[in-house]
ZAKOL-26480 format. One record per residue (C-alpha): y, z, x; residue in three letters; residue number from 0. Coordinates in Angstrom, 2 decimals, always signed. Each point is the difference from the previous one (the first is absolute). Example, Ala and Ser with C-alpha at 12.3 -4.5 7.8 and 13.67 -1.06 7.14 Angstrom:
% ZAKOL-26480
NODE; c2; c3; c1; code; pos
NODE; -4.50; +7.80; +12.30; ALA; 0;
NODE; +3.44; -0.66; +1.37; SER; 1;
% end
This chain:
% ZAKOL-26480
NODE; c2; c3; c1; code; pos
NODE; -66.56; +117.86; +263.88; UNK; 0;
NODE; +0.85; -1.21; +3.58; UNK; 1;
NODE; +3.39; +0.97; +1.27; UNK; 2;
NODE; +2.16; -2.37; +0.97; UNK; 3;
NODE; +0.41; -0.01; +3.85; UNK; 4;
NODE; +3.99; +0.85; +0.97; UNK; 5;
NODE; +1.71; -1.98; +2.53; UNK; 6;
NODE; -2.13; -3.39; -0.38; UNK; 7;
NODE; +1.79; -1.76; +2.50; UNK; 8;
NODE; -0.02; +2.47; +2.78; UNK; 9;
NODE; -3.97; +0.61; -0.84; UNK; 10;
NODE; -0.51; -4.10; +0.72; UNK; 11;
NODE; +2.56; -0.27; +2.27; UNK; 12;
NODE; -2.66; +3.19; +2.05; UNK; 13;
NODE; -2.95; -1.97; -1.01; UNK; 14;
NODE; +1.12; -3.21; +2.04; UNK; 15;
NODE; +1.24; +1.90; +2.93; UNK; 16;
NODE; -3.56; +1.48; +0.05; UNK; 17;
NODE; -1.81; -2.90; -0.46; UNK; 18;
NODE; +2.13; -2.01; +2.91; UNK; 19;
NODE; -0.88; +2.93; +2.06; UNK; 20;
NODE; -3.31; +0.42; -0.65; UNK; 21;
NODE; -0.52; -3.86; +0.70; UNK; 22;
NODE; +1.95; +0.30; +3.45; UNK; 23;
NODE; -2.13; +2.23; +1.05; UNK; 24;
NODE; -3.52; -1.40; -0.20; UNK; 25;
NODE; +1.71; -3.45; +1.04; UNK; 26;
NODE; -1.81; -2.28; +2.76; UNK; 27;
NODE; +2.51; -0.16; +2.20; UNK; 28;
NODE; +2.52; +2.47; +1.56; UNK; 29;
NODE; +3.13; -1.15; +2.26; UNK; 30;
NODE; +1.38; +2.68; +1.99; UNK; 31;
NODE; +2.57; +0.30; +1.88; UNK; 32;
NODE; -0.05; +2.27; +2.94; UNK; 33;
NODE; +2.68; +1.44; +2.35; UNK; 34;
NODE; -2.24; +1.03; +2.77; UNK; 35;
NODE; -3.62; -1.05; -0.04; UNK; 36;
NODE; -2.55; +2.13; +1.68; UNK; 37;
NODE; -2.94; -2.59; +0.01; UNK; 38;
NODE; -2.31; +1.21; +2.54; UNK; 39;
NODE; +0.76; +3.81; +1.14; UNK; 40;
NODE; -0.79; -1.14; +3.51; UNK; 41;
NODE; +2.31; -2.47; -0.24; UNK; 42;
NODE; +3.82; +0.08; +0.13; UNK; 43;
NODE; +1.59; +0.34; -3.55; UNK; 44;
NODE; +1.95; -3.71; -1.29; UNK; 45;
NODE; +3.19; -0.10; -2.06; UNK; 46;
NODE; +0.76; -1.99; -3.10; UNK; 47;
NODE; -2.92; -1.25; -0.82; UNK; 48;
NODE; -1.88; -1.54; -3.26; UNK; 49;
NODE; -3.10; +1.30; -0.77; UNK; 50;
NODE; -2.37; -2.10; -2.53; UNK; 51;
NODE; -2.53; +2.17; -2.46; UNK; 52;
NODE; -2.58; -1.86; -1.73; UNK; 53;
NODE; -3.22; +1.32; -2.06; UNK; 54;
NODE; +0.46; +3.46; +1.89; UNK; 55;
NODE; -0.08; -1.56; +3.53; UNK; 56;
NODE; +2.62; -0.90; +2.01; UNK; 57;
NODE; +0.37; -3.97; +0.18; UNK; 58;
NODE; +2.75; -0.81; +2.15; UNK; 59;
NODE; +3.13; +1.55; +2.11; UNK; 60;
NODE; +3.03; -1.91; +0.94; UNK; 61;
NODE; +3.16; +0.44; +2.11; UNK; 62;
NODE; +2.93; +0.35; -1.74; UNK; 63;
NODE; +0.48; +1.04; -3.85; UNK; 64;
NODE; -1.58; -2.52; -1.48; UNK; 65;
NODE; +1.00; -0.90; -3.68; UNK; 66;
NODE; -2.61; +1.51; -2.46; UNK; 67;
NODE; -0.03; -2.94; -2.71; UNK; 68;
NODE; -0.97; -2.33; +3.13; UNK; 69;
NODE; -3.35; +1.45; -0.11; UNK; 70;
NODE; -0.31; -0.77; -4.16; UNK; 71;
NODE; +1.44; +1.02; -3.34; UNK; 72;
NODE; -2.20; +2.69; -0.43; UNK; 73;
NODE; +0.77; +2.59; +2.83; UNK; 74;
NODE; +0.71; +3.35; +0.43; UNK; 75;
NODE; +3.28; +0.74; +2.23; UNK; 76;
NODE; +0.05; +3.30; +1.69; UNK; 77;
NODE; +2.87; +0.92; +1.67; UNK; 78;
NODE; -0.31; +2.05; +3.56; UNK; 79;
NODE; +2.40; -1.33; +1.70; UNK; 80;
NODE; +1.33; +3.06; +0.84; UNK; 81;
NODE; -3.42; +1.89; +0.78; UNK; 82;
NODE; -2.50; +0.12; +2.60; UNK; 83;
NODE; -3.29; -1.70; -1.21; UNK; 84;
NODE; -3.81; +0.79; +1.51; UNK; 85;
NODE; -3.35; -0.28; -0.78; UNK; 86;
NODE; -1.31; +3.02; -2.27; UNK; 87;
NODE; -0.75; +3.30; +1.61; UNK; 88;
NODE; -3.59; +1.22; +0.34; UNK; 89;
NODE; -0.74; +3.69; +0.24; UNK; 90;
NODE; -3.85; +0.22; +1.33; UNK; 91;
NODE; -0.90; +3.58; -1.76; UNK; 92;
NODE; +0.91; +1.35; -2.85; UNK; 93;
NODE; -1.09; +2.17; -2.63; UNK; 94;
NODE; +0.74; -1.46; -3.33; UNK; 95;
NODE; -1.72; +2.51; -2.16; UNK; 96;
NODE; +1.80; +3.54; +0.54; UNK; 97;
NODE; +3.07; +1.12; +1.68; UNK; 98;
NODE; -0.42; +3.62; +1.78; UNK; 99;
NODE; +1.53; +2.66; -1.31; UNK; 100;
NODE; -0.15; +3.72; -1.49; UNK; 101;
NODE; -2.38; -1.30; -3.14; UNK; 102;
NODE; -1.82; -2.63; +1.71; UNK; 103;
NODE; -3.30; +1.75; -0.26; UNK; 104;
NODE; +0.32; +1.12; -3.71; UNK; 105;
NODE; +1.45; -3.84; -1.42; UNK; 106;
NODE; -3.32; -1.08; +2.08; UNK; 107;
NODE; -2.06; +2.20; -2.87; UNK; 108;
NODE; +2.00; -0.77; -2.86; UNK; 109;
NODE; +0.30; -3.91; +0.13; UNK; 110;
NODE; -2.32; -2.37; -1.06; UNK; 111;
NODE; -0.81; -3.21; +1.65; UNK; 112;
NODE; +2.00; -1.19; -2.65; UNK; 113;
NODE; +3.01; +1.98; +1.42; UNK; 114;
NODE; -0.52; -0.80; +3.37; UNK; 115;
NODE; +0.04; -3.52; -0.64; UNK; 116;
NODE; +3.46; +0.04; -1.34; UNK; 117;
NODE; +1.25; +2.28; +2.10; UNK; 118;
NODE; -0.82; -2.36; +3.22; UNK; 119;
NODE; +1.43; -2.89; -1.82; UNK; 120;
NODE; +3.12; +1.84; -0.03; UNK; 121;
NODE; +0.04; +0.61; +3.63; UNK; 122;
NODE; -1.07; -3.67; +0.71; UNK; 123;
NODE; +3.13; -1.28; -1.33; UNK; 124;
NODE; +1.70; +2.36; +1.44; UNK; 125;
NODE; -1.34; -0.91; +3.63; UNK; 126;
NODE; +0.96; -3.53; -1.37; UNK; 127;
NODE; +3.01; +0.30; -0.66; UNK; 128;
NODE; +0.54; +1.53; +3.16; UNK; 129;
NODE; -0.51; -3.07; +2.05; UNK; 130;
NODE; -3.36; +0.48; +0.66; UNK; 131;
NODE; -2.21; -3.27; -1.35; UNK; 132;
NODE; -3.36; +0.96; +1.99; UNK; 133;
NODE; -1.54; +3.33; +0.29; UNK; 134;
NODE; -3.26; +1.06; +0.72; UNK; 135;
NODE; -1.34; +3.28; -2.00; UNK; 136;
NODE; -2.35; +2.18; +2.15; UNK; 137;
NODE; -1.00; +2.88; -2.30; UNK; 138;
NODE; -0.29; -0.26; -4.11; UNK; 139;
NODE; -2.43; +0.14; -2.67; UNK; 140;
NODE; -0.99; -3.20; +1.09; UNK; 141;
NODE; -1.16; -1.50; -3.91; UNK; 142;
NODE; +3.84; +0.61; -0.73; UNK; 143;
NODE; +0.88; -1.55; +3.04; UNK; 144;
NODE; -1.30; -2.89; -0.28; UNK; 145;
NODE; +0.26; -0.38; -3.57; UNK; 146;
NODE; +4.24; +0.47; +1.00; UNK; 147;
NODE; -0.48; -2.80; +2.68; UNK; 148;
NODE; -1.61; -2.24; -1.87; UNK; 149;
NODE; +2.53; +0.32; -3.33; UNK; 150;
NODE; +2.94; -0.57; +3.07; UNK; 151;
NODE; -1.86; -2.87; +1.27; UNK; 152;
NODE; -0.28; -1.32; -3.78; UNK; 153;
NODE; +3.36; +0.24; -1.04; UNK; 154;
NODE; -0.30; +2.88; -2.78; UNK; 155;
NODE; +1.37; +2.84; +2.12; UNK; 156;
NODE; +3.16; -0.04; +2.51; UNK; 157;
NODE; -0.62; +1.01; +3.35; UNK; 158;
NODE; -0.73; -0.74; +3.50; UNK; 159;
NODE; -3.26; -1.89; +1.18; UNK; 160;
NODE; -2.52; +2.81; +0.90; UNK; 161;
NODE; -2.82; -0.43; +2.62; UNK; 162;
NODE; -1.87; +3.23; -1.40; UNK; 163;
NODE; -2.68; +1.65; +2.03; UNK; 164;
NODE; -3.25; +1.79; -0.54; UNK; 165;
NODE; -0.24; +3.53; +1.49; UNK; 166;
NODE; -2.92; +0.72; +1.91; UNK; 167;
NODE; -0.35; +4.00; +0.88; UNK; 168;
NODE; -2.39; +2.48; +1.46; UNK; 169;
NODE; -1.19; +3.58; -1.88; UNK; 170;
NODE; +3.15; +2.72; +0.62; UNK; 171;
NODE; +1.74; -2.88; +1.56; UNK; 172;
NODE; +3.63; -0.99; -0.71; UNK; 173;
NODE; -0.32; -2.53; -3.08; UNK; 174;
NODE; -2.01; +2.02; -1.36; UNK; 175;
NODE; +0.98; +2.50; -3.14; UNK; 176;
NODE; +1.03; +3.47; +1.01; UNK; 177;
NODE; +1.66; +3.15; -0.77; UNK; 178;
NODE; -1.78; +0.18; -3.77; UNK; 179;
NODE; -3.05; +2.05; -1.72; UNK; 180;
NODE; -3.00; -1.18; +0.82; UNK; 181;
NODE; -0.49; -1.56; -3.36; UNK; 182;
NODE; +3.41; -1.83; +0.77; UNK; 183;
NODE; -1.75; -1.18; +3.34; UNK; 184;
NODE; -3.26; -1.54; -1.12; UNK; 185;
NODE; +2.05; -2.00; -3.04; UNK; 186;
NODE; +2.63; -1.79; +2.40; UNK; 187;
NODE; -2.35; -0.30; +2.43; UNK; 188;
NODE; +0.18; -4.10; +0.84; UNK; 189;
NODE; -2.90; -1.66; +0.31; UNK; 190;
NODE; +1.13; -1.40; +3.46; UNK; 191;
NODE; -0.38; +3.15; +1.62; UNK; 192;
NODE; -2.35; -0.35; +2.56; UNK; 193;
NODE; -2.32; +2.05; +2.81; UNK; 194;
NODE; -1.45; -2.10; +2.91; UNK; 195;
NODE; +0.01; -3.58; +1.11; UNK; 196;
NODE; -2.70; -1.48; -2.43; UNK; 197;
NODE; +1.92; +2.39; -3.33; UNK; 198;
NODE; +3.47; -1.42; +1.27; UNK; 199;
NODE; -1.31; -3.98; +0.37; UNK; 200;
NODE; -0.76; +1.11; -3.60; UNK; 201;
NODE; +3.30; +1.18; -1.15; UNK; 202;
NODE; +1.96; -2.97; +1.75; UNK; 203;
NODE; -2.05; -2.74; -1.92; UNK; 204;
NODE; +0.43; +1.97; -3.02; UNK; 205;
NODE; +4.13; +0.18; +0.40; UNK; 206;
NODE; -0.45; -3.63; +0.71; UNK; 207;
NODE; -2.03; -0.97; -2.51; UNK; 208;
NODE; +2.62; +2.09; -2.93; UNK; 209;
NODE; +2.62; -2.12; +1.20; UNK; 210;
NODE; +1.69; +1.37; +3.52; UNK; 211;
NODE; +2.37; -2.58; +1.75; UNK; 212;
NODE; -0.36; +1.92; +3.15; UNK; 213;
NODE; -1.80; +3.75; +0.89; UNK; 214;
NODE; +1.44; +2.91; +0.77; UNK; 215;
NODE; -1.30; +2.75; +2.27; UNK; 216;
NODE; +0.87; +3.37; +1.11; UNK; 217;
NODE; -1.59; +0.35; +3.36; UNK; 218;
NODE; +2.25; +3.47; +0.28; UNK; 219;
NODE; +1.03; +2.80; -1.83; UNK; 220;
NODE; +3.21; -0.31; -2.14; UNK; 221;
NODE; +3.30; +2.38; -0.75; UNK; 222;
NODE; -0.26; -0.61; -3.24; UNK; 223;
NODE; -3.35; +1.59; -0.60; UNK; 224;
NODE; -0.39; +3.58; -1.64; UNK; 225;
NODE; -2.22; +0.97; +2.96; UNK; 226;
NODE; +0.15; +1.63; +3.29; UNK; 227;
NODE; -1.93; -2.37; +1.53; UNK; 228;
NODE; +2.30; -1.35; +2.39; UNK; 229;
NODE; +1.33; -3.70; +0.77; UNK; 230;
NODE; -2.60; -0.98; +2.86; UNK; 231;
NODE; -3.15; -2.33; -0.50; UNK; 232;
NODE; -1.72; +0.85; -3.10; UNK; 233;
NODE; -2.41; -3.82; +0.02; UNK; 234;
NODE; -2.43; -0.26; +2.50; UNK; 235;
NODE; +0.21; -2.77; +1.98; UNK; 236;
NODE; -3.18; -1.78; -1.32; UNK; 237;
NODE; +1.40; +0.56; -3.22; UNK; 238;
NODE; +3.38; -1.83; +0.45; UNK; 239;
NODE; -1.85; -3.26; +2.16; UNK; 240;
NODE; -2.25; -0.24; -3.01; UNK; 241;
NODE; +2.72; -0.05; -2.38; UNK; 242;
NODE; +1.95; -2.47; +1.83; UNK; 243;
NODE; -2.94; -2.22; +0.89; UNK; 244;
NODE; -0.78; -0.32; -3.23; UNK; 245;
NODE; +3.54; -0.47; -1.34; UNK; 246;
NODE; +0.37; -2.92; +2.46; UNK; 247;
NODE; -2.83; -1.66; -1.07; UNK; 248;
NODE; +0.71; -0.42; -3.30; UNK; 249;
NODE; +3.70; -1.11; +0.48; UNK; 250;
NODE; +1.66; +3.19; -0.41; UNK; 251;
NODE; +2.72; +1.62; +2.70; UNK; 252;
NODE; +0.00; +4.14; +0.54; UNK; 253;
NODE; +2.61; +1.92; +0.19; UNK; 254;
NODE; -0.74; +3.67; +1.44; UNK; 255;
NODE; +2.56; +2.96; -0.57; UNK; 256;
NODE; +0.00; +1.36; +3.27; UNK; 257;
NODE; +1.86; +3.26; +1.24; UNK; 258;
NODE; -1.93; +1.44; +3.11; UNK; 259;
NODE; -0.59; -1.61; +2.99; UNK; 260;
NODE; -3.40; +0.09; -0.05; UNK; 261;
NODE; -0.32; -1.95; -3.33; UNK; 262;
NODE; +2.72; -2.33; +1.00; UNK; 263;
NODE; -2.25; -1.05; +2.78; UNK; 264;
NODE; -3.28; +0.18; -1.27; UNK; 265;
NODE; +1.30; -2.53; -3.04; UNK; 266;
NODE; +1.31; -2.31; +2.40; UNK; 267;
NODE; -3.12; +0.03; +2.21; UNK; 268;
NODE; -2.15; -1.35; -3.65; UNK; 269;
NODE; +2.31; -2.72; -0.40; UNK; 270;
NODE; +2.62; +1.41; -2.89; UNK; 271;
NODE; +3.24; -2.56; -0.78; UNK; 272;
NODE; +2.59; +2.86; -0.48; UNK; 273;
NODE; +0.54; +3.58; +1.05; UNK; 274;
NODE; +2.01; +1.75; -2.98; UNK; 275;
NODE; +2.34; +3.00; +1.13; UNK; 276;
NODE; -1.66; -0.09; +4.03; UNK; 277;
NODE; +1.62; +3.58; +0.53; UNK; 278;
NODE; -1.53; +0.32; +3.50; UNK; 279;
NODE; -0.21; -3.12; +1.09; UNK; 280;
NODE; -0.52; -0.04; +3.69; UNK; 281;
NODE; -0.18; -2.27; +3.42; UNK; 282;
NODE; -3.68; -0.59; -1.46; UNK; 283;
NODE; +1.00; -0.67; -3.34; UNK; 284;
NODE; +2.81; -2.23; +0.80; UNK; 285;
NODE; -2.07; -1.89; +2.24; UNK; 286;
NODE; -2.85; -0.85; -3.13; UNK; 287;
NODE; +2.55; -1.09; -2.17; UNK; 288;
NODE; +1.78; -2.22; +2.05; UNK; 289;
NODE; -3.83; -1.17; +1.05; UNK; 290;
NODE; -1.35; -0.52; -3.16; UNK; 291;
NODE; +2.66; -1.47; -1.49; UNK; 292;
NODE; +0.62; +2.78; -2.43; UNK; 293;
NODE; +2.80; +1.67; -1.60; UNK; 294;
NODE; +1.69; +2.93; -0.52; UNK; 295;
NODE; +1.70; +0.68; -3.73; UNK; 296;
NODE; +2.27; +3.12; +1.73; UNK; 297;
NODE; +1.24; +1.97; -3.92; UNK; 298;
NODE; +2.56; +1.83; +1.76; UNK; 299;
NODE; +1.75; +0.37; -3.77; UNK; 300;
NODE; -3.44; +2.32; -0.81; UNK; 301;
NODE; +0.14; +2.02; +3.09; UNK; 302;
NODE; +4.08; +0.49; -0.39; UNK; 303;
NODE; -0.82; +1.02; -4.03; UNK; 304;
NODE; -2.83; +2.37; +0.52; UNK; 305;
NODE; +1.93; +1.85; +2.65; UNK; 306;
NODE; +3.21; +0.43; -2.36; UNK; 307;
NODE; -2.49; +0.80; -2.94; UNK; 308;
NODE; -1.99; +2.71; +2.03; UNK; 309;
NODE; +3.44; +1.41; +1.46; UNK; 310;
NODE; +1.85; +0.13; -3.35; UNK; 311;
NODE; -2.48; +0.13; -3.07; UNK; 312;
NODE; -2.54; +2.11; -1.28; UNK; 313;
NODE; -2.55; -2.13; -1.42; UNK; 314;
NODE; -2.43; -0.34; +3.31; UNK; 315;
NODE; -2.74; +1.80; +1.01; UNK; 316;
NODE; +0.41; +1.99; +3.48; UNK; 317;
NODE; -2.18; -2.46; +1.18; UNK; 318;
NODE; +1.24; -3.07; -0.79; UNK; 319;
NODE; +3.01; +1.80; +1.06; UNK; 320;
NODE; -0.59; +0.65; +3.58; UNK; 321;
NODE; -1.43; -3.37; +0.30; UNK; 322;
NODE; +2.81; -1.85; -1.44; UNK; 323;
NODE; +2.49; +1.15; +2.20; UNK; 324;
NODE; -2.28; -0.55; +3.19; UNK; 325;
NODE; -1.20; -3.32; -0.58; UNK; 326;
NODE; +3.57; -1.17; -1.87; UNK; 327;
NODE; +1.94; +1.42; +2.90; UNK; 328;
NODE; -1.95; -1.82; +2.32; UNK; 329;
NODE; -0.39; -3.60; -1.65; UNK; 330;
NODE; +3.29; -1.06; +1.39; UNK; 331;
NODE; -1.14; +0.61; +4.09; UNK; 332;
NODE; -2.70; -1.51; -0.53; UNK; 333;
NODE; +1.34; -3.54; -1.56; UNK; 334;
NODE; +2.85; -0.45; +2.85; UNK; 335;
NODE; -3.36; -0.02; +2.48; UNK; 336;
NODE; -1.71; -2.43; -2.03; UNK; 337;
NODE; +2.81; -2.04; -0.49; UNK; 338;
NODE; +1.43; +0.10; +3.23; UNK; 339;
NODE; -3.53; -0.93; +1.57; UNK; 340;
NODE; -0.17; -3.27; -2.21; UNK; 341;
NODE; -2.31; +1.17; -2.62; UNK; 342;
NODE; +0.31; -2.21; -3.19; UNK; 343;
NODE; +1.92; +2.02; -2.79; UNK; 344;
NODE; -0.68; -1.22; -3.57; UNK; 345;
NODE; +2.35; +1.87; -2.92; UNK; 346;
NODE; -1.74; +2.53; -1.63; UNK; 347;
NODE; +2.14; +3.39; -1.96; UNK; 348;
NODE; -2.87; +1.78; -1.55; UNK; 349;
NODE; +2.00; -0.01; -3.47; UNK; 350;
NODE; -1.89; +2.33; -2.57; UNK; 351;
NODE; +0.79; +2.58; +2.83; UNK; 352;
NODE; +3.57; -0.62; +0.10; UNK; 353;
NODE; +1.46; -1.38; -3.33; UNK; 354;
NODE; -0.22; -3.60; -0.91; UNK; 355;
NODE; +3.10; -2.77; +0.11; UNK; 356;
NODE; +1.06; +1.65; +3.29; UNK; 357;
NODE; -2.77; -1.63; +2.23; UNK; 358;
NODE; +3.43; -1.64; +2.20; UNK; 359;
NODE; +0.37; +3.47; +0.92; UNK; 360;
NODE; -2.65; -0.77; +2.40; UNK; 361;
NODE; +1.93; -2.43; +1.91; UNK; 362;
NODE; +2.94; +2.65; +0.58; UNK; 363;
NODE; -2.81; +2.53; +1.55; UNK; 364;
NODE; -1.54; -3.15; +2.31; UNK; 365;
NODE; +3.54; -0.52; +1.11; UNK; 366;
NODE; +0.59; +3.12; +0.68; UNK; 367;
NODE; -3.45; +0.19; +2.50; UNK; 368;
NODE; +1.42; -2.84; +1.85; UNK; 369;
NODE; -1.33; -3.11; -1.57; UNK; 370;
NODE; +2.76; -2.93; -0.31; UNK; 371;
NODE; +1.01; -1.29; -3.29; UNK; 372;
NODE; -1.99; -3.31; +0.77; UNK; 373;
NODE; -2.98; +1.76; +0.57; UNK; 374;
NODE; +0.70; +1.69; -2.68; UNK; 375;
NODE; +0.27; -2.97; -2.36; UNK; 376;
NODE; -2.84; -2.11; +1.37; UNK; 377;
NODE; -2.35; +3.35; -0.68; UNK; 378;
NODE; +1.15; -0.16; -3.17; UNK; 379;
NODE; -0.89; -3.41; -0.44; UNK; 380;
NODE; -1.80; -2.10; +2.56; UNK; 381;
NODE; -2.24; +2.70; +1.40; UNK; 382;
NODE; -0.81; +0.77; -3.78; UNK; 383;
NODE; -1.05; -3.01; -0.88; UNK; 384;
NODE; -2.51; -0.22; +2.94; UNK; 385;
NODE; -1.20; +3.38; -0.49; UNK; 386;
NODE; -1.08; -1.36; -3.61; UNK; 387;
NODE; -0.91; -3.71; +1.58; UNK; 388;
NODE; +2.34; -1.69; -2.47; UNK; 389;
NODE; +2.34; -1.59; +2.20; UNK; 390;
NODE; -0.91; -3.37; -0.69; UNK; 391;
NODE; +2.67; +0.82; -3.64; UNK; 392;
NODE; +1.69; +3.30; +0.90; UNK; 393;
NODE; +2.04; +1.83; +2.49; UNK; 394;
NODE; +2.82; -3.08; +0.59; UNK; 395;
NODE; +1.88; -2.16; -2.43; UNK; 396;
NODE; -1.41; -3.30; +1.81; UNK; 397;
NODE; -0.89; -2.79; -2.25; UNK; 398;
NODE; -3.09; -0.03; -2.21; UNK; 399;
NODE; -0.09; +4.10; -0.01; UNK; 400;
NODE; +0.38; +2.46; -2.84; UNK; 401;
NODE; +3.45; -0.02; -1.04; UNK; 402;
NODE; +0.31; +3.89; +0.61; UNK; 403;
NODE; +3.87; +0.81; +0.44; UNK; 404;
NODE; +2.16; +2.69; +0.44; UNK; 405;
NODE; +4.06; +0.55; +0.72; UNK; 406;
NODE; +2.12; +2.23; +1.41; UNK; 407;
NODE; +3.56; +0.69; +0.43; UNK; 408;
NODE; +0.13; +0.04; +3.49; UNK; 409;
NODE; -2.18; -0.96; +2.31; UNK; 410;
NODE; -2.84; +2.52; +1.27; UNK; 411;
NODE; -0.06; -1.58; +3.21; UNK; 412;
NODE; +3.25; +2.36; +0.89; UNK; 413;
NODE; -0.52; +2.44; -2.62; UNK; 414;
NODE; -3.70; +0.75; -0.60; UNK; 415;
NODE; +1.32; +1.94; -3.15; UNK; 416;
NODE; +0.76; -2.82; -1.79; UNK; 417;
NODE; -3.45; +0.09; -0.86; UNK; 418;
NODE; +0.67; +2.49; -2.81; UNK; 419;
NODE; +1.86; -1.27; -1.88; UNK; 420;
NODE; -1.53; -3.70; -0.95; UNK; 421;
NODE; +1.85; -1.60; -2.56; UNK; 422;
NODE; -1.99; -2.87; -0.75; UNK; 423;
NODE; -3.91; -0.06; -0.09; UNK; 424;
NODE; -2.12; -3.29; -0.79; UNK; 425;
NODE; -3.57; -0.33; +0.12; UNK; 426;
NODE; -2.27; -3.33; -0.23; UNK; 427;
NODE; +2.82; -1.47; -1.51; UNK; 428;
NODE; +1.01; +2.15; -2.30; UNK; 429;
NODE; +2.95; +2.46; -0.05; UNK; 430;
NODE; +0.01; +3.64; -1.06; UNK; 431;
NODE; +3.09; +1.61; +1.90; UNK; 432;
NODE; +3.44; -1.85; -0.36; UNK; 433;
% end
């Protein structure tokens, strides 16, 4: 026998409230009505303004606050008039599939793909509901990874839109598995491990053909790697032109995490789109990038975590030790020159190192190394958006783009902290923070 349900009225009155809300949110159009509009990061910010959401892009914007039932009966009002609206933030490398930490490597051999997958839709909102509508993923199981990008890009899971790459490696190289049995090796082994030009134009049609957005390579040694094998140039230069040569020709951008000099350069000279980390970036260096066009995705929040890890936990090997707190120590040097020389800077953290939902932690650190809270923004944003070549719909709020929206308090313009703490995050159209 059923039982009957107690408090009828409040249980409908809950149903309709639901319902109305539910409804609001998927509506066509959304009216909002913003304080301070930041539509083009380059740009100066405008006050009071109306902005006009419609089937996830942005339709219109008009001076004043315009009334929202002049634009139809079936509208969404959202109220910022007391914020500071901008386009979404874009970090350009995360992690989505770990955070570091003292059981890192053991969770890695007691989760499932299964468990993975949840665990990086977890951070995904997260990173979401952070501010951050764009990211780019440059290290995962990539099957999960693009399996998590495609269920975002479908509607079924909440989280930002990834750009997911395929990670192309040499043998003993960073990328590839380490500090495990030799059983352990062989099994996580990825098949995009590579040894010579002809192996690697292999591997980087292979990552392509699986799925990759864009392809990751580690022309040097990392600080994250159980070995002592140092951060300088671990790909051979034929190795890295090949990879990139081929990348290129089949529509795909490369992104090359970069600490020594010599990599940096060596990357640069094959034609690579973005330096990750660039350590020891030098005269040389800065004078390729600003040459070819190419960027540099700084992750001063992964240098500043690894140092504060290897100085105050116990979890790290003595060599990822040492290494962390000479290449995180130095990061910050290294960025002013860059920046300072006119280098493009896109927004990158390195999240997965540090913990995720604090990537505006970055900005704080990029402030601190002398870039302007403009600069700061447009990285964030306009340079991201290039970086990806999608800024034909993202990267501004200008009419006919993705409707990708965040708001602040105050403005980040004076205050680049305002950045953590976003109060109000909407993405094609939709809204998940409020």
């Amino acid at each position: 026998m059923k039982k009957p349900i107690k408090n009828k009225s409040k249980w409908l009155l809950s149903a309709l409230v639901t319902a109305a809300i539910s409804h609001n949110a998927f509506a066509e159009v959304s009216v909002i009505h913003a304080g301070t509009l930041l539509v083009n990061p380059a740009n100066a910010p405008l006050t009071e303004q109306t902005l006009v959401v419609e089937d996830g892009k942005v339709k219109a914007i008009r001076s004043g606050f315009v009334a929202a039932e002049s634009f139809g009966n079936d509208v969404t009002y959202i109220d910022l008039k007391n914020q500071f609206v901008m386009p979404g933030l874009m970090d350009m490398h995360v992690h989505l599939q770990g955070e570091l930490g003292p059981k890192n490597d053991s969770e890695k051999l007691r989760m499932s793909d299964a468990d993975v997958a949840m665990m990086s839709a977890y951070f995904a909102k997260k990173t979401l509901l952070a501010g951050f509508t764009t990211v780019r993923d440059l290290g995962a199981r990539p099957e999960q990874m693009y399996a998590l990008r495609d269920g975002i890009n479908r509607g079924w899971i909440d989280g930002p839109r990834i750009i997911a790459s395929g990670g192309v490696s040499v043998t003993g190289g960073h990328g590839d598995v380490d500090g495990m049995s030799p059983d352990l090796l062989d099994k996580f082994t990825s098949k995009t491990i590579c040894d010579g030009p002809y192996d690697c134009r292999r591997a980087t049609r292979r990552a392509i053909k699986y799925g990759a957005d864009v392809i990751k390579i580690t022309s040097t040694g990392g600080v994250l790697s159980d070995t002592n094998t140092g951060t300088g140039q671990q790909m051979s230069d034929d190795e890295i032109k090949e990879i990139i040569d081929t990348a290129h020709a089949l529509g795909r951008r490369v992104a090359s995490h970069a600490h020594a000099t010599e990599g940096i350069n060596a990357a640069l000279r094959a034609g690579v789109d973005s330096i990750e980390h660039g350590s020891y970036t030098d005269k040389e260096s800065i004078r390729l990038l600003k040459q070819n066009n190419a960027f540099l995705v700084p992750t001063l929040l992964a240098g500043d975590t690894v140092v504060q890890m290897a100085n105050n936990a116990d979890f790290m090997s003595e060599a990822i030790k040492a290494k962390a707190k000479r290449v995180g120590g130095d990061m910050m040097s290294s960025f002013t020159r860059a920046y300072k020389a006119g280098v493009k800077i896109a927004y990158g953290t390195d999240s997965g190192v540090s913990a995720h939902g604090i990537n505006a932690r970055e900005a704080v650190l990029m402030h601190k190394a002398g870039m302007s809270n403009k600069d700061i923004l447009i990285s964030a944003t306009l340079n991201g958006a290039e970086l990806i070549d999608m800024s034909d719909s993202l990267g501004t709020l200008d009419v006919g783009k993705f409707a990708d929206i965040i708001a602040t308090d105050t403005s980040p313009l004076e205050d680049i902290s305002a950045l953590l703490d976003v109060g109000f995050v909407m993405k094609n159209g939709q809204v998940y923070k409020q």
